[in-house]
Structure formats: C-alpha cells, structure tokens
Predicted model as a PDB file, atoms N, CA, C, CB and O in Angstrom, pLDDT in the B-factor column:
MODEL        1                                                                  
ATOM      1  N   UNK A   1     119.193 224.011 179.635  1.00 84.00           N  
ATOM      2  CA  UNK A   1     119.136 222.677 179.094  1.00 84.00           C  
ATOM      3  C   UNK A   1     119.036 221.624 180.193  1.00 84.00           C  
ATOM      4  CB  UNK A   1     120.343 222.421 178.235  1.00 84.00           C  
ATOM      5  O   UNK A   1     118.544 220.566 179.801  1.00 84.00           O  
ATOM      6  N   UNK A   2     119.373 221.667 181.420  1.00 84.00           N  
ATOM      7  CA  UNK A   2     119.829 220.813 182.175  1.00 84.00           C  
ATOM      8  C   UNK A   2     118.610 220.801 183.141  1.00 84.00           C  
ATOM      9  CB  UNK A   2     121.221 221.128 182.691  1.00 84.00           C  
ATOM     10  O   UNK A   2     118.519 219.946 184.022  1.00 84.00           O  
ATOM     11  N   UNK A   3     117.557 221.891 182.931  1.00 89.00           N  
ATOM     12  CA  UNK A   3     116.117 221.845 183.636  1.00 89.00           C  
ATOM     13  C   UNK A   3     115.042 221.128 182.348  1.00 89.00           C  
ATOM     14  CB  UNK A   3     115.550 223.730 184.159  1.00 89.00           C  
ATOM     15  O   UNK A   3     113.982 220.551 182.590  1.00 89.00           O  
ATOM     16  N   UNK A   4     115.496 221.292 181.293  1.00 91.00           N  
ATOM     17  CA  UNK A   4     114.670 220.044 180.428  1.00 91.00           C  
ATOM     18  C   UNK A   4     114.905 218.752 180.597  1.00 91.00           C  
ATOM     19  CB  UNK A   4     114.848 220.071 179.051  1.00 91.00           C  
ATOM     20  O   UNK A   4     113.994 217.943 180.422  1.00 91.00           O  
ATOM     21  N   UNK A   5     116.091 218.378 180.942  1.00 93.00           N  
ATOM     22  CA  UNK A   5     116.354 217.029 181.261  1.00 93.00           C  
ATOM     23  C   UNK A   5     115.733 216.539 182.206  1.00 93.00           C  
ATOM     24  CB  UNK A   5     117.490 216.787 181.494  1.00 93.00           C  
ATOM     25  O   UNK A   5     115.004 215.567 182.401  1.00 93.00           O  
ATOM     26  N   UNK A   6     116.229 217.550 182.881  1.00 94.00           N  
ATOM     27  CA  UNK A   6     115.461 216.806 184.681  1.00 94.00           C  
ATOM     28  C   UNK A   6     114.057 216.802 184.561  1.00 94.00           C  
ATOM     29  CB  UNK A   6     115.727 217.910 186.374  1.00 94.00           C  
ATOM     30  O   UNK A   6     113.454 215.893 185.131  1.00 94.00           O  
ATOM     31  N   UNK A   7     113.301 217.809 183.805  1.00 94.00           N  
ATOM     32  CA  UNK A   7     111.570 217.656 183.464  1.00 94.00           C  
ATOM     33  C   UNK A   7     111.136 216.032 182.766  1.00 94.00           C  
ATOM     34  CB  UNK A   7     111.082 219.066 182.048  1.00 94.00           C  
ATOM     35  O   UNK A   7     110.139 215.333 182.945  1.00 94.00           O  
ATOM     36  N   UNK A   8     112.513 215.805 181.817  1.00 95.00           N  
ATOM     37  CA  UNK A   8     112.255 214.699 181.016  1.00 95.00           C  
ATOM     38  C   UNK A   8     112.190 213.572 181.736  1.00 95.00           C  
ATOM     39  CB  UNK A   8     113.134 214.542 180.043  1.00 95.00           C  
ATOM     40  O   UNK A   8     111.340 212.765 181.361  1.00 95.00           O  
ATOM     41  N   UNK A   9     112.832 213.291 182.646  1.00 95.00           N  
ATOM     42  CA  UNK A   9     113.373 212.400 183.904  1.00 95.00           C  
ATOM     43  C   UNK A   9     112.180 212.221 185.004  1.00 95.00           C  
ATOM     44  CB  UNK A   9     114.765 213.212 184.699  1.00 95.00           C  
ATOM     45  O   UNK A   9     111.550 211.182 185.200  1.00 95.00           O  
ATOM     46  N   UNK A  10     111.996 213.584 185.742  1.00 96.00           N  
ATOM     47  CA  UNK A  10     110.574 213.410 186.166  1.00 96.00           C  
ATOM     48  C   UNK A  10     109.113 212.831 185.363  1.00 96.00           C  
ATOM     49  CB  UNK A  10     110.331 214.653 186.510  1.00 96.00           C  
ATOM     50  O   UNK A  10     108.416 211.905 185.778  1.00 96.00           O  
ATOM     51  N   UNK A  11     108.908 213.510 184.313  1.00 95.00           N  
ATOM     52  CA  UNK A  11     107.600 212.954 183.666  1.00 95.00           C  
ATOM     53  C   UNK A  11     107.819 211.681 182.856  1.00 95.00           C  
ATOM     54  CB  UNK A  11     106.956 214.027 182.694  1.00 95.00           C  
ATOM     55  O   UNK A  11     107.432 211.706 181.688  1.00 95.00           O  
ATOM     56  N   UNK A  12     108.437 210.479 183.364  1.00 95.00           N  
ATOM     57  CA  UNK A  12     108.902 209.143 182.542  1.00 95.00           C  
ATOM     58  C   UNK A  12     109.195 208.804 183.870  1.00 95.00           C  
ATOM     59  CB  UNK A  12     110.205 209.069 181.221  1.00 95.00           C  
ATOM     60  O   UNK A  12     110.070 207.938 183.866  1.00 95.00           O  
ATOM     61  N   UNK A  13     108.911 209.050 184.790  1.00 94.00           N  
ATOM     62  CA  UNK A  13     109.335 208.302 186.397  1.00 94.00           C  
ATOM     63  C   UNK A  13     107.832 207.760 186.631  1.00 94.00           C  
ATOM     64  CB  UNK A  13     109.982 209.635 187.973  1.00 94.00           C  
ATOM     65  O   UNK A  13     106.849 208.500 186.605  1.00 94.00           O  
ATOM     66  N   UNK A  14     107.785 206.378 186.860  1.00 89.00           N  
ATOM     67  CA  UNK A  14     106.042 206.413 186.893  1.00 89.00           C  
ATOM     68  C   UNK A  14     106.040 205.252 188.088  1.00 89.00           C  
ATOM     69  CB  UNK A  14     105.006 205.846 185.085  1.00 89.00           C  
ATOM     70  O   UNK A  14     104.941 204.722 188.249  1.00 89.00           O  
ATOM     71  N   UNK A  15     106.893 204.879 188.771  1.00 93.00           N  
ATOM     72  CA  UNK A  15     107.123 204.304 190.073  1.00 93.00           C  
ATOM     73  C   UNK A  15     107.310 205.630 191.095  1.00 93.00           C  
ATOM     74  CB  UNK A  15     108.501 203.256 190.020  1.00 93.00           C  
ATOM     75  O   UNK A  15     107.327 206.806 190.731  1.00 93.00           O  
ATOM     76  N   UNK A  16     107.447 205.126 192.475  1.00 94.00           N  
ATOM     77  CA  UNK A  16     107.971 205.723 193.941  1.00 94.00           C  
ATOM     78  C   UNK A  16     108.936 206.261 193.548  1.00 94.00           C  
ATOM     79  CB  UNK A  16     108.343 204.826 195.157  1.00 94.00           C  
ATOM     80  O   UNK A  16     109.256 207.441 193.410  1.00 94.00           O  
ATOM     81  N   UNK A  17     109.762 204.621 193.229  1.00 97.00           N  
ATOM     82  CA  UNK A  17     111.282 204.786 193.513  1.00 97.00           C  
ATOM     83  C   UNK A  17     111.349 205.801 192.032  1.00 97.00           C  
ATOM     84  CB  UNK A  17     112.420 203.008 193.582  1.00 97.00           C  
ATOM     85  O   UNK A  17     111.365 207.026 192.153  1.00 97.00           O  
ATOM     86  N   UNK A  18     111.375 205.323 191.038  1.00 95.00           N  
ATOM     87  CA  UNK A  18     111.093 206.450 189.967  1.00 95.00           C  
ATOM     88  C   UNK A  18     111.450 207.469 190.132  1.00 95.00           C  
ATOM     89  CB  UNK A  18     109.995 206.735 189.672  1.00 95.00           C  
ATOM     90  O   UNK A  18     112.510 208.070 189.958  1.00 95.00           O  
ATOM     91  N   UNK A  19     109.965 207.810 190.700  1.00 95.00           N  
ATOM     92  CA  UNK A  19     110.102 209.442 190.993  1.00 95.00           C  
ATOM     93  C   UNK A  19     111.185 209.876 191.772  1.00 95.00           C  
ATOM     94  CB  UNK A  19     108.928 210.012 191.734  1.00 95.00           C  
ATOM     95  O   UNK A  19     111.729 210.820 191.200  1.00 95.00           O  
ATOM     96  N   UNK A  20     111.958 209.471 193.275  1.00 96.00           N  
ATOM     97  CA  UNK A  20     112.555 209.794 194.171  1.00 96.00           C  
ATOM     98  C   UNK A  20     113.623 209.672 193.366  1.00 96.00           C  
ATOM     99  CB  UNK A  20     112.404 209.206 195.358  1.00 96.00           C  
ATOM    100  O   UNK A  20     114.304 210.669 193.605  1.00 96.00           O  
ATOM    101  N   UNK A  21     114.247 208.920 192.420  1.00 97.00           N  
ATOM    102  CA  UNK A  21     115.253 209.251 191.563  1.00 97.00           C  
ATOM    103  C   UNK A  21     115.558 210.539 190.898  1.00 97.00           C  
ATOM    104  CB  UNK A  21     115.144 208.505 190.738  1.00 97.00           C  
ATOM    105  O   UNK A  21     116.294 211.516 191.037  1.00 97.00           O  
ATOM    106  N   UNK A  22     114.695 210.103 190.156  1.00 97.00           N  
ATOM    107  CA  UNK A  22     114.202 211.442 189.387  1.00 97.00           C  
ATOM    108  C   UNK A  22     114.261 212.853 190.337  1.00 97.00           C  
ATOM    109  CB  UNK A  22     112.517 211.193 188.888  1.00 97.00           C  
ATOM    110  O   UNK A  22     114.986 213.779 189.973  1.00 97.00           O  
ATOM    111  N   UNK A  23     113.729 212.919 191.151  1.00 97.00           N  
ATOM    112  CA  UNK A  23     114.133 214.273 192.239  1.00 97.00           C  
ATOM    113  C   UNK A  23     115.404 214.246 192.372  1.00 97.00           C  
ATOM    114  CB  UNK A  23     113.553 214.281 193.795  1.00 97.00           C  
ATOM    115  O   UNK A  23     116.069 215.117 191.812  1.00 97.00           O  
ATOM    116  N   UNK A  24     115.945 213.371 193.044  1.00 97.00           N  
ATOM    117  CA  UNK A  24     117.383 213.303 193.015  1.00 97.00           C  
ATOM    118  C   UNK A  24     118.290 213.948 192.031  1.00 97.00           C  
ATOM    119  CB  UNK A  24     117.660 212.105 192.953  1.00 97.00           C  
ATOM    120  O   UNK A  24     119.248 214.676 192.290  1.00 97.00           O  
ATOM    121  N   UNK A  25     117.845 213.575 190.847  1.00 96.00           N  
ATOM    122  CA  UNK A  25     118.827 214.128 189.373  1.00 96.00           C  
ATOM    123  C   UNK A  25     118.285 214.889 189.171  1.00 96.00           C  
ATOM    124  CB  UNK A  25     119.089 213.450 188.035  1.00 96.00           C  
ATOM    125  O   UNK A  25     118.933 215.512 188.330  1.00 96.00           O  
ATOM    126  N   UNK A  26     117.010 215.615 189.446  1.00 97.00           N  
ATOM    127  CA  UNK A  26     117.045 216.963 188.880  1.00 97.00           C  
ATOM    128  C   UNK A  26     117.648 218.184 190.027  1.00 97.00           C  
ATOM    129  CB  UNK A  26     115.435 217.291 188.388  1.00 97.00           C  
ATOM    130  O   UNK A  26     118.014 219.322 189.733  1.00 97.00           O  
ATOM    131  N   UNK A  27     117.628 217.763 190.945  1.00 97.00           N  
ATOM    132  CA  UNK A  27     118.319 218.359 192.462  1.00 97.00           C  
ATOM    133  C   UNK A  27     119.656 218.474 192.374  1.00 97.00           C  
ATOM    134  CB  UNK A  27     118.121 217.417 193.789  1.00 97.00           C  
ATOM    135  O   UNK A  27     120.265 219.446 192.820  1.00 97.00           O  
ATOM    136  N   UNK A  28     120.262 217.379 191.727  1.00 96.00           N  
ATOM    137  CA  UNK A  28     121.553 217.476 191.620  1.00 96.00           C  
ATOM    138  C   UNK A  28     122.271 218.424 189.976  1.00 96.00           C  
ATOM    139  CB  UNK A  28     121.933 215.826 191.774  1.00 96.00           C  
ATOM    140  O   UNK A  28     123.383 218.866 189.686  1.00 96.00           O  
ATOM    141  N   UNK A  29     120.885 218.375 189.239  1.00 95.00           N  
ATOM    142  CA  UNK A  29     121.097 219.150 188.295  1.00 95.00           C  
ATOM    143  C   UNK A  29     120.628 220.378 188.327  1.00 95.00           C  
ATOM    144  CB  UNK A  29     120.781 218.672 187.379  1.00 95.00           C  
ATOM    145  O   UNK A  29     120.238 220.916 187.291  1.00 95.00           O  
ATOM    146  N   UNK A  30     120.604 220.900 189.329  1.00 95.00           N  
ATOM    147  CA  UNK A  30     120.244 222.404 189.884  1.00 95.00           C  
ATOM    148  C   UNK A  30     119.009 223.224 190.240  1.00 95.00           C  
ATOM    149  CB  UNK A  30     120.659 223.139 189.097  1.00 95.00           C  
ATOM    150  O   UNK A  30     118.728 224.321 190.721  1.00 95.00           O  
ATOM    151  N   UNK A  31     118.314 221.943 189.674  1.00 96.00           N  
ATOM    152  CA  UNK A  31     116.772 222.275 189.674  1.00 96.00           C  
ATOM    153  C   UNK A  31     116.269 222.724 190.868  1.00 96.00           C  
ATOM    154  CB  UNK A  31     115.937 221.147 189.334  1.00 96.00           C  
ATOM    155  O   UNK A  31     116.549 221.910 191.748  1.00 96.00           O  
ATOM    156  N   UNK A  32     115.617 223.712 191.308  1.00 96.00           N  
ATOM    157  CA  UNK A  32     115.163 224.361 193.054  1.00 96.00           C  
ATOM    158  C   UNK A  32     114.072 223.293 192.838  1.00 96.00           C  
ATOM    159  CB  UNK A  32     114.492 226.475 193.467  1.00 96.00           C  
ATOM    160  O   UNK A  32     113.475 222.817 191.872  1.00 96.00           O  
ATOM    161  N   UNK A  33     114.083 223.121 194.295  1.00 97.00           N  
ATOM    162  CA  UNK A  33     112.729 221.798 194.982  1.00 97.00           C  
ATOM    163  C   UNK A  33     111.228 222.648 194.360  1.00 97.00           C  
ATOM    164  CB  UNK A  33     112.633 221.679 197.535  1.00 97.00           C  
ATOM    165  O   UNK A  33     110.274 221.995 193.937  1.00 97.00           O  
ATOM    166  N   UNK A  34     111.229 223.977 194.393  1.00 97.00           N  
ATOM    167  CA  UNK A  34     110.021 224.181 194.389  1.00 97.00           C  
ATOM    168  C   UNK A  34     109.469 224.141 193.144  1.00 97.00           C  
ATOM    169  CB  UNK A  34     109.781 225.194 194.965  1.00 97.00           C  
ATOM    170  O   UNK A  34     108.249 224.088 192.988  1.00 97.00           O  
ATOM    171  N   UNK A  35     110.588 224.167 191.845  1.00 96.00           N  
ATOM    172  CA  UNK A  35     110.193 224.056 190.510  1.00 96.00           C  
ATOM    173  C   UNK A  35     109.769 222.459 190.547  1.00 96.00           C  
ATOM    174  CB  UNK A  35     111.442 224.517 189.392  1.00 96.00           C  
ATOM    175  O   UNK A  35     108.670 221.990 190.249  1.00 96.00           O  
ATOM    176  N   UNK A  36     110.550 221.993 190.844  1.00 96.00           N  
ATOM    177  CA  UNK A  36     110.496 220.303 190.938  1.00 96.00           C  
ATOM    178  C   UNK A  36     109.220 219.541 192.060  1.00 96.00           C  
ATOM    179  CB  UNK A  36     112.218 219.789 191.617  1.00 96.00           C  
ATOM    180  O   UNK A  36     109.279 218.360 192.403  1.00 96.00           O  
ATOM    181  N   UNK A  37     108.285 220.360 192.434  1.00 97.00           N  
ATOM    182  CA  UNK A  37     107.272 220.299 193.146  1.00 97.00           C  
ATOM    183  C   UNK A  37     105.894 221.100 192.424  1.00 97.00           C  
ATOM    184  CB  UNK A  37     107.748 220.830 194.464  1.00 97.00           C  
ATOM    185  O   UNK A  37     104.747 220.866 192.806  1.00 97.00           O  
ATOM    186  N   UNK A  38     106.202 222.023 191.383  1.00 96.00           N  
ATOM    187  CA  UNK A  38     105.509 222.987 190.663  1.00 96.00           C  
ATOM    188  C   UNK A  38     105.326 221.935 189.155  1.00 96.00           C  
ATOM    189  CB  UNK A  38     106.503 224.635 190.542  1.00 96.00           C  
ATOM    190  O   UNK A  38     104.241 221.790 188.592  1.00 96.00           O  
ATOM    191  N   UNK A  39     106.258 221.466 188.821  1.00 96.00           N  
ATOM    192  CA  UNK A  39     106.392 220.546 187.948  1.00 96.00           C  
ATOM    193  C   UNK A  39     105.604 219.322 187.964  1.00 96.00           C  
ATOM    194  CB  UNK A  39     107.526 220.286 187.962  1.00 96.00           C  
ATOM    195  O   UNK A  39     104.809 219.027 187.072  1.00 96.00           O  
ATOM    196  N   UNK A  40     105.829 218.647 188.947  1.00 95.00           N  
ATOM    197  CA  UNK A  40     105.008 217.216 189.554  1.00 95.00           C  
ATOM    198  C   UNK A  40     103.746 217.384 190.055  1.00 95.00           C  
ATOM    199  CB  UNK A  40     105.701 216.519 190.760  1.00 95.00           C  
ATOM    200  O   UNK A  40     103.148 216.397 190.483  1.00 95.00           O  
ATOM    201  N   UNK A  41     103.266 218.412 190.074  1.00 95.00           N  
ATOM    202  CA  UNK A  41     101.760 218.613 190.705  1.00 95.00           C  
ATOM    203  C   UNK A  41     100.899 219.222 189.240  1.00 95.00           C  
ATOM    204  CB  UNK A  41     101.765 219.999 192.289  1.00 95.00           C  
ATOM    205  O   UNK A  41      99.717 219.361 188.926  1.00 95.00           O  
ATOM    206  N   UNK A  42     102.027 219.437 188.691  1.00 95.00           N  
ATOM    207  CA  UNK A  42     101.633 220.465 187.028  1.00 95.00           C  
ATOM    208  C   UNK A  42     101.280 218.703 186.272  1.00 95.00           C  
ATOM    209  CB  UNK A  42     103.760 221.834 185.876  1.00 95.00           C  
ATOM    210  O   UNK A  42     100.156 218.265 186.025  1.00 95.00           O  
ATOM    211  N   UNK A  43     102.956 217.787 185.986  1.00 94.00           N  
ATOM    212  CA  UNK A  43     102.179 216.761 185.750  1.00 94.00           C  
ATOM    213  C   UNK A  43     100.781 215.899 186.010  1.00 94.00           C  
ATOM    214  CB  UNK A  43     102.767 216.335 185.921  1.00 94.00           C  
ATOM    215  O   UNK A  43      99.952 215.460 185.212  1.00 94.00           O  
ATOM    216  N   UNK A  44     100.885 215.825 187.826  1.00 92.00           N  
ATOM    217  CA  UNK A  44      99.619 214.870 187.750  1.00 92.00           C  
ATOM    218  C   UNK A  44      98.241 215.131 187.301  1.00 92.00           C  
ATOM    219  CB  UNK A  44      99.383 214.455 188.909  1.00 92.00           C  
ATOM    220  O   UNK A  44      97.312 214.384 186.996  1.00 92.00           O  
ATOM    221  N   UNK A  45      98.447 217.037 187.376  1.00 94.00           N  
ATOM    222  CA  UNK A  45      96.987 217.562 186.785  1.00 94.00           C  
ATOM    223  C   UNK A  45      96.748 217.297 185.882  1.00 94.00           C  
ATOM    224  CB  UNK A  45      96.656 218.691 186.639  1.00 94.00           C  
ATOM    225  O   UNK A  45      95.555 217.214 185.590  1.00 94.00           O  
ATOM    226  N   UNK A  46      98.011 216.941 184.685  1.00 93.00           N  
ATOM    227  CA  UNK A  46      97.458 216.972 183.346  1.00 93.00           C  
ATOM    228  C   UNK A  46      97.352 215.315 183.302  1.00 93.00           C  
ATOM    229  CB  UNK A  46      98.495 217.818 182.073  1.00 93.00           C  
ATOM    230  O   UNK A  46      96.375 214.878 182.693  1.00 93.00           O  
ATOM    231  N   UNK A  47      98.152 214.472 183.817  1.00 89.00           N  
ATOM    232  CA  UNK A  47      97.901 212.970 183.816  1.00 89.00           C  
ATOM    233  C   UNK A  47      96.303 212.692 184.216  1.00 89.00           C  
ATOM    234  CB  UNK A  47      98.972 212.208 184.958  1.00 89.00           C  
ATOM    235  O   UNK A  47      95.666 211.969 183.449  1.00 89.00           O  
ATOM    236  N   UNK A  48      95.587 213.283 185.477  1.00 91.00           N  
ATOM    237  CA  UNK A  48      94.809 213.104 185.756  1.00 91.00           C  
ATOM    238  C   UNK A  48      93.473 213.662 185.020  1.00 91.00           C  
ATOM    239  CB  UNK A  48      95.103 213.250 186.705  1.00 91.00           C  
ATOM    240  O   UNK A  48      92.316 213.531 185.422  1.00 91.00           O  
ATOM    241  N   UNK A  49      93.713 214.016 184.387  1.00 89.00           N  
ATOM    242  CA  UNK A  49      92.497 215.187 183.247  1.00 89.00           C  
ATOM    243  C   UNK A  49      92.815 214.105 181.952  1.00 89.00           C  
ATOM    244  CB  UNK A  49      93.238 217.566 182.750  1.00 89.00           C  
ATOM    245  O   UNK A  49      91.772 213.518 181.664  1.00 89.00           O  
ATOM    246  N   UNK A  50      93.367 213.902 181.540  1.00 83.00           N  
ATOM    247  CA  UNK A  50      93.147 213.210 180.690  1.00 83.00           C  
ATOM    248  C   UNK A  50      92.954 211.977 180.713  1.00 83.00           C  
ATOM    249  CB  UNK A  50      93.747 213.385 180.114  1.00 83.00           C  
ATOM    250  O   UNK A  50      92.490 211.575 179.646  1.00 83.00           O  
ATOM    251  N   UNK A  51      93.172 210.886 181.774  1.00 74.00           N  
ATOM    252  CA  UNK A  51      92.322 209.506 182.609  1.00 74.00           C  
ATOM    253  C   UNK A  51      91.414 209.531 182.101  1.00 74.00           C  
ATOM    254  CB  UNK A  51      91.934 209.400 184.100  1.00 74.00           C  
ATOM    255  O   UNK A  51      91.246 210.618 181.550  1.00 74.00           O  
ATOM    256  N   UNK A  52      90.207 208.476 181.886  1.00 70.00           N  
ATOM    257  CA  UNK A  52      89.338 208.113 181.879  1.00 70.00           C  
ATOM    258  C   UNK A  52      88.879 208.038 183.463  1.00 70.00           C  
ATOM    259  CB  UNK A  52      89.427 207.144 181.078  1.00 70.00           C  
ATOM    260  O   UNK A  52      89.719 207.711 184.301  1.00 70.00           O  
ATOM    261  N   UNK A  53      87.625 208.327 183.822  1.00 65.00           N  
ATOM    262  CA  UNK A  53      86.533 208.444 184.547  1.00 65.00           C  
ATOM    263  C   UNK A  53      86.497 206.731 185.001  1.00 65.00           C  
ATOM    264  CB  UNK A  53      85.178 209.162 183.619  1.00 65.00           C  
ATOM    265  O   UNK A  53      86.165 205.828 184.234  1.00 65.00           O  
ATOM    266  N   UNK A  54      86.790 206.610 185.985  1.00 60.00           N  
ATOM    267  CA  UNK A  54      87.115 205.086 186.453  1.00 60.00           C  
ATOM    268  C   UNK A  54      85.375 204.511 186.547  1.00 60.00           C  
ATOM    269  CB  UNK A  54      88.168 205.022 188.322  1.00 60.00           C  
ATOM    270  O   UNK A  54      84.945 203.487 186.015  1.00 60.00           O  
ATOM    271  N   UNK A  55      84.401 205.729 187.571  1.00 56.00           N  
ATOM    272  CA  UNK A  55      83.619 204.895 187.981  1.00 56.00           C  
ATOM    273  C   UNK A  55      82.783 204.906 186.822  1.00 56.00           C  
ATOM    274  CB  UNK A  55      83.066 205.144 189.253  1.00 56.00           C  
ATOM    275  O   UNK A  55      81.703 204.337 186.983  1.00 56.00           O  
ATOM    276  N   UNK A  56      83.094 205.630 185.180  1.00 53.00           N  
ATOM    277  CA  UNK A  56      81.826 205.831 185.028  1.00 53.00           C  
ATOM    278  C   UNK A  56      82.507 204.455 183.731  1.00 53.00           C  
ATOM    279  CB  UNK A  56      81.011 207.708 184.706  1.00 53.00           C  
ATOM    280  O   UNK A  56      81.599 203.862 183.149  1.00 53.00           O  
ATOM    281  N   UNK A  57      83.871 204.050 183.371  1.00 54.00           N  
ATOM    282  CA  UNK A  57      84.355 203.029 183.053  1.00 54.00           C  
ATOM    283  C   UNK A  57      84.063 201.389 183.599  1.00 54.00           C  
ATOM    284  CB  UNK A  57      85.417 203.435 183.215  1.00 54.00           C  
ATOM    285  O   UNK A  57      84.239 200.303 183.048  1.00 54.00           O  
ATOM    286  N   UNK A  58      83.686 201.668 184.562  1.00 51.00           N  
ATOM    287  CA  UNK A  58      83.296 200.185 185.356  1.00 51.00           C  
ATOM    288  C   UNK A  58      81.470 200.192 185.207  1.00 51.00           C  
ATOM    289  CB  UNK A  58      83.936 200.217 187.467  1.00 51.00           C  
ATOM    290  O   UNK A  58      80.786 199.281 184.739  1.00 51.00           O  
ATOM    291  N   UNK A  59      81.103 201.196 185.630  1.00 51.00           N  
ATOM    292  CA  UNK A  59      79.559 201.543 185.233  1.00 51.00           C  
ATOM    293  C   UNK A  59      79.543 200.768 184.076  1.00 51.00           C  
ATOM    294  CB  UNK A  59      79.104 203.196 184.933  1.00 51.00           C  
ATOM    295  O   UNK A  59      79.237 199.575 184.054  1.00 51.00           O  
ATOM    296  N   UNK A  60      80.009 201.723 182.706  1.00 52.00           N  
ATOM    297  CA  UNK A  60      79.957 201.168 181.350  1.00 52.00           C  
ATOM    298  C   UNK A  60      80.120 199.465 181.098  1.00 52.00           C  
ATOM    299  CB  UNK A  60      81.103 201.909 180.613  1.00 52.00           C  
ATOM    300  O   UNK A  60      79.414 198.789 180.350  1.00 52.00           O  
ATOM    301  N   UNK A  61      80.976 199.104 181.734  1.00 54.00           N  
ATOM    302  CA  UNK A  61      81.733 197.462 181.865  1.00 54.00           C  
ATOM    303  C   UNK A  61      80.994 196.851 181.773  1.00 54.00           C  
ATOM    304  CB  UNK A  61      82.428 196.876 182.967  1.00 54.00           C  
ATOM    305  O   UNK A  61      80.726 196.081 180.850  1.00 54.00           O  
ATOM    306  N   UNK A  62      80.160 197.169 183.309  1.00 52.00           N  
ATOM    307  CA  UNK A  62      79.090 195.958 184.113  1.00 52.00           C  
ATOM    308  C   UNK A  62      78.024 195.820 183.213  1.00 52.00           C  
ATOM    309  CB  UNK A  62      78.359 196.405 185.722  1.00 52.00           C  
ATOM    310  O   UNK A  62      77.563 194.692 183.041  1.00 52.00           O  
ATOM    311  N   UNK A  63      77.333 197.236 182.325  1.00 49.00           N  
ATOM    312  CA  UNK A  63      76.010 197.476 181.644  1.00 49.00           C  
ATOM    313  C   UNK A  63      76.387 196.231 180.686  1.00 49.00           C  
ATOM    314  CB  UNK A  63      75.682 199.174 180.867  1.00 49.00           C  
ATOM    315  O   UNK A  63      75.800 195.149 180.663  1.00 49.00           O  
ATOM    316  N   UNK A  64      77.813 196.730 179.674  1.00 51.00           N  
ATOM    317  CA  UNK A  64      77.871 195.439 178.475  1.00 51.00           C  
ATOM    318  C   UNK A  64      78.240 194.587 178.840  1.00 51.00           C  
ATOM    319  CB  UNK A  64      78.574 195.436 177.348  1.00 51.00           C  
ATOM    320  O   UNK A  64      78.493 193.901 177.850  1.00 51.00           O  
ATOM    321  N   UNK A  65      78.636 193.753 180.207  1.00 49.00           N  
ATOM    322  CA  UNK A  65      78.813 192.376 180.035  1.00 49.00           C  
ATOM    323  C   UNK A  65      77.621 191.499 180.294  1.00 49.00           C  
ATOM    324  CB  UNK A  65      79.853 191.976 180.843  1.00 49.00           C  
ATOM    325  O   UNK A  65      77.705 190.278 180.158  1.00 49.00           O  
ATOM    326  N   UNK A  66      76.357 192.182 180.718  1.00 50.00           N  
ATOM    327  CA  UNK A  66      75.043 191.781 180.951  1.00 50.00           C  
ATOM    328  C   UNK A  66      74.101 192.434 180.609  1.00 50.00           C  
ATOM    329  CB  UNK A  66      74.815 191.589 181.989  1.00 50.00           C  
ATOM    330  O   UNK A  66      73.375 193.170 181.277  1.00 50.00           O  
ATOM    331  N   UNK A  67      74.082 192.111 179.256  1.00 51.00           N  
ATOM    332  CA  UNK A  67      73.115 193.315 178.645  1.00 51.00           C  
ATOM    333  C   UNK A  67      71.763 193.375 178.702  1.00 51.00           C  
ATOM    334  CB  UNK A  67      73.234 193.452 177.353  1.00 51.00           C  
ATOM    335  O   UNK A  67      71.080 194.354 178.401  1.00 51.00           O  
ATOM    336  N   UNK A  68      71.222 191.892 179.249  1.00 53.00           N  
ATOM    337  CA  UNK A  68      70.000 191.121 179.930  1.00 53.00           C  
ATOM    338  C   UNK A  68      69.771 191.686 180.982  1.00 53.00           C  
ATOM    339  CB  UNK A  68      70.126 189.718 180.253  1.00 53.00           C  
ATOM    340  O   UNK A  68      68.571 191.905 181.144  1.00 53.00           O  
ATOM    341  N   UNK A  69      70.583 192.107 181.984  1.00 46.00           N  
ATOM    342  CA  UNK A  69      70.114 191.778 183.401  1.00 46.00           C  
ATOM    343  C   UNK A  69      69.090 193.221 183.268  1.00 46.00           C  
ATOM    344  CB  UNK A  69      71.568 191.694 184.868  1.00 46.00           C  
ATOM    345  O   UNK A  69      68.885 193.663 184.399  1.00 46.00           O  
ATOM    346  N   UNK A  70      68.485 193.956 182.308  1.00 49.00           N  
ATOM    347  CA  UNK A  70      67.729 195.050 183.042  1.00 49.00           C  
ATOM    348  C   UNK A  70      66.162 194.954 182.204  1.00 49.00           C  
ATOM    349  CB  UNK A  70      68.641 196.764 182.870  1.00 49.00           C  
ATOM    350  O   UNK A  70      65.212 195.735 182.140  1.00 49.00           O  
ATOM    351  N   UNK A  71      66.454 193.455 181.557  1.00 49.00           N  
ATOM    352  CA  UNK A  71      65.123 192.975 180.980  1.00 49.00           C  
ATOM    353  C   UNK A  71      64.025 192.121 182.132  1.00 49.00           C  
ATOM    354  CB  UNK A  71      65.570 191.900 179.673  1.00 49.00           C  
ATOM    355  O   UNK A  71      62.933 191.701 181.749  1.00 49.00           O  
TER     356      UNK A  71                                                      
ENDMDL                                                                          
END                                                                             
C-alpha cells in the first residue's frame, strides 16, 4: 500500500521541487530509488506519447490564423 501512495505522490508532482518531494516521501516510504527511477521514466513515456506534436501544433496555428497568406 505504501508503494501506491508514493506512485500517487510522484505522478501529481509536476514541478522540480514537486518531484524532489515526492522522491523524498516515497524514499522515506520504503520505496528503492530504482523503482522510483523505473516509475518516473515509465511516467514521462506515457506523459510524453500522449502530448500533442508541438511542431506540427504551431504548423497547424500559423496555417489558420492566415488562411490568405498562400493565395
């Protein structure tokens, strides 16, 4: 139970300091560094897969705010 918490704690940390908390309490809640490093790299994969595509979001932007400029 006390490694769900600390998962819960890490993935709701969305600052530095956040996160370095968050390590903290799950460290102190028994959690080994390497789960807590297996965990946070597991998050950003899935944070980052599900993002939107920045350049192809700004691409899209520029096309509709000038929908002229390719006349």
């Amino acid at each position: 139970m006390t490694h769900e918490i600390a998962k819960l704690l890490l993935e709701h940390a969305e600052s530095f300091l956040e996160r370095s908390e968050a390590v903290k309490v799950a460290m102190s809640l028994g959690m080994p560094i390497h789960e807590i490093e297996a965990y946070l790299d597991w998050l950003d994969m899935v944070r980052n897969r599900s993002a939107p595509d920045e350049n192809s979001a700004s691409m899209d932007q520029g096309t509709e705010s000038n929908p002229d400029s390719f006349n």
